[in-house]
VEXPARO-60121 format. One line per field, with one value per residue (C-alpha): residue in one letter; residue number from 1; z, x, y. Coordinates in pm, 1 decimal. Layout:
N
type <- c(A_...)
seq <- c(NUM_...)
Z <- c(Z_...)
X <- c(X_...)
Y <- c(Y_...)
***
This chain:
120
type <- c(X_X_X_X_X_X_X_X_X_X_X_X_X_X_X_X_X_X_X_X_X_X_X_X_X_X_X_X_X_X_X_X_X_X_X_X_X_X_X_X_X_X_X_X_X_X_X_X_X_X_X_X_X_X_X_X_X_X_X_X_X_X_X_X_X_X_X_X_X_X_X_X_X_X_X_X_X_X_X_X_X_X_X_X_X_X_X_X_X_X_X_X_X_X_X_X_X_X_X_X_X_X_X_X_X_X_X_X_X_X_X_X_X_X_X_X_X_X_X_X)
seq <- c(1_2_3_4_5_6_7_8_9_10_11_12_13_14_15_16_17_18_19_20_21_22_23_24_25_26_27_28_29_30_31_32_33_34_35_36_37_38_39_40_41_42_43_44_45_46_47_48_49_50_51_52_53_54_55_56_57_58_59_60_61_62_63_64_65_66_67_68_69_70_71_72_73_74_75_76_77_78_79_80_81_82_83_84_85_86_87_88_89_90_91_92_93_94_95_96_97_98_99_100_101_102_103_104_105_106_107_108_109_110_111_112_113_114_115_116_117_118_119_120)
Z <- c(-1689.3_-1759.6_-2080.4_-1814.9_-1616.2_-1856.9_-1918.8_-1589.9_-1503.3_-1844.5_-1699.1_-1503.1_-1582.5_-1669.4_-1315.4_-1446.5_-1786.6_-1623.8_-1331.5_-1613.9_-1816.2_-1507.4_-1441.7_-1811.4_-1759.8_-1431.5_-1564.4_-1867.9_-1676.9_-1430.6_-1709.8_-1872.4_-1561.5_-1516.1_-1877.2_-1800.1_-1453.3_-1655.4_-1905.8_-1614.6_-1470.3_-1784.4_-1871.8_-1512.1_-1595.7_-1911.7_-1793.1_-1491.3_-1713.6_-1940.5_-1663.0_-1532.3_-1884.3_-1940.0_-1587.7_-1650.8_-2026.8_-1838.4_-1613.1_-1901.6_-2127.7_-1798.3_-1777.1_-1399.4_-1583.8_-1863.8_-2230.2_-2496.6_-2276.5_-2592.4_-2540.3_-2156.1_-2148.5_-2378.7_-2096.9_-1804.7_-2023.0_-2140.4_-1744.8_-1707.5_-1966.9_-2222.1_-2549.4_-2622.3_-2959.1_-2932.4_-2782.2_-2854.9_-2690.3_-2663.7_-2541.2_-2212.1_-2161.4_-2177.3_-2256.7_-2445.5_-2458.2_-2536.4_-2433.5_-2521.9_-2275.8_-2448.2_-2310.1_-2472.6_-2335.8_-2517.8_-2596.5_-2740.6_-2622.3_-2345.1_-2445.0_-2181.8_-2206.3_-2020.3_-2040.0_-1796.3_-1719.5_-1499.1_-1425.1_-1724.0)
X <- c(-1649.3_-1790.7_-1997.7_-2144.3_-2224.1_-2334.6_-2577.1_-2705.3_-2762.6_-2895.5_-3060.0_-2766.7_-2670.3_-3063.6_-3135.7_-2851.2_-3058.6_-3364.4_-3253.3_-3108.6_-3413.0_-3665.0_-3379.3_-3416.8_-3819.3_-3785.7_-3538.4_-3782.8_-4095.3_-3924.2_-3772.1_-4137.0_-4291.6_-4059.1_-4083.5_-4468.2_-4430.4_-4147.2_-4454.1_-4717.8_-4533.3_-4416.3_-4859.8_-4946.5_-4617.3_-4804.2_-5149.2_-5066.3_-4880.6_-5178.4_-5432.8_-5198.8_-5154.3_-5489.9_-5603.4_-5330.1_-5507.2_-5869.5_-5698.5_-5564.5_-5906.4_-6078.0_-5857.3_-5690.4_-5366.8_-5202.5_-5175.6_-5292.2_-5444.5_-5268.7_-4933.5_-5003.8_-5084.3_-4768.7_-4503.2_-4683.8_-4660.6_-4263.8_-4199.8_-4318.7_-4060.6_-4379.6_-4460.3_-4844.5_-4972.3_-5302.9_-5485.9_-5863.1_-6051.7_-6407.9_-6731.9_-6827.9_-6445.9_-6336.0_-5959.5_-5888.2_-5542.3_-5312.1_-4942.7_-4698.1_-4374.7_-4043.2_-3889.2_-3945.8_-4079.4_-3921.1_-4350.9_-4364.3_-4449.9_-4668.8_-4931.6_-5243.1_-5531.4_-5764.0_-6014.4_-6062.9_-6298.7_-6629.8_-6842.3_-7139.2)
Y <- c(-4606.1_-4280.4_-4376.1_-4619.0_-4336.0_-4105.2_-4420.5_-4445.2_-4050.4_-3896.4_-3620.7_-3487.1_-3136.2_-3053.3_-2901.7_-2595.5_-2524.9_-2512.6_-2311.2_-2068.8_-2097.8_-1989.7_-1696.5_-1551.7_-1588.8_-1362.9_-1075.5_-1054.1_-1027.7_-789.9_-584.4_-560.7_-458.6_-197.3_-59.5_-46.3_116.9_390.1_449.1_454.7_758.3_977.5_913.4_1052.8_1366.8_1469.6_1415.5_1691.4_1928.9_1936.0_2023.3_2238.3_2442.7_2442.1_2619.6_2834.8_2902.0_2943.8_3226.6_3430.0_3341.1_3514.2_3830.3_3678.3_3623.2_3842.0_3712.7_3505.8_3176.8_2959.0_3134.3_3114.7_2770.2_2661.9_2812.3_2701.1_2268.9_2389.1_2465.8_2093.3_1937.8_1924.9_2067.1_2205.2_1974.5_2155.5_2420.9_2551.3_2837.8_2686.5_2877.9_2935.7_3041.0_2723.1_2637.8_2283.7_2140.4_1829.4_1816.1_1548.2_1528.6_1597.2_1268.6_965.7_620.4_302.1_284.0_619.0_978.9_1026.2_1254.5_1420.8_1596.4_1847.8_2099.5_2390.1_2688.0_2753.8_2465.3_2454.2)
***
């Protein structure tokens, strides 16, 4: 009898893998969303401590702040959990930096970029 109905019925059982299946699909796609949103938000972190370090640089390269604008502009990024990968003093008192954040993305660093001084 239950060959017979194994016979009769041989999709039963397929609803559960498929219901699994569309499950695994979801947590994956959710998981991936979030590890983009995670790296969306560390890019934005570094991207303000840059501008922030380098309008802190542009104050010191104008005499408003005391000390060297590079030296100035690496504390103001380290008080925002980032470390200063570049800095350059351009013309027209102009401060250049990059920053990369100190915590890690499972896509790699997050990294900004800015440039600060009077208008051209």
């Amino acid at each position: 009898m239950t060959g017979r109905h194994l016979r009769d019925h041989p999709e039963r059982g397929s609803g559960t893998v498929l219901a699994a299946g569309l499950a695994l699909v979801v947590i994956t796609a959710m998981a991936m969303m979030l590890l983009l949103a995670q790296s969306a938000v560390m890019a934005s972190r570094a991207a303000a401590a840059a501008d922030l370090a380098a309008l802190a640089g542009a104050d010191a390269l104008r005499g408003l702040t005391s000390g060297a604008p590079c030296d100035v502009a690496a504390e103001v990024a380290a008080r925002h959990d980032a470390v200063l990968t570049g800095c350059t003093e351009g013309s027209g008192q102009t401060v250049e930096v990059r920053t990369e954040l100190t915590s890690r993305t499972m896509l790699g660093p997050a990294s900004g970029h800015a440039r600060a001084g009077p208008p051209p």
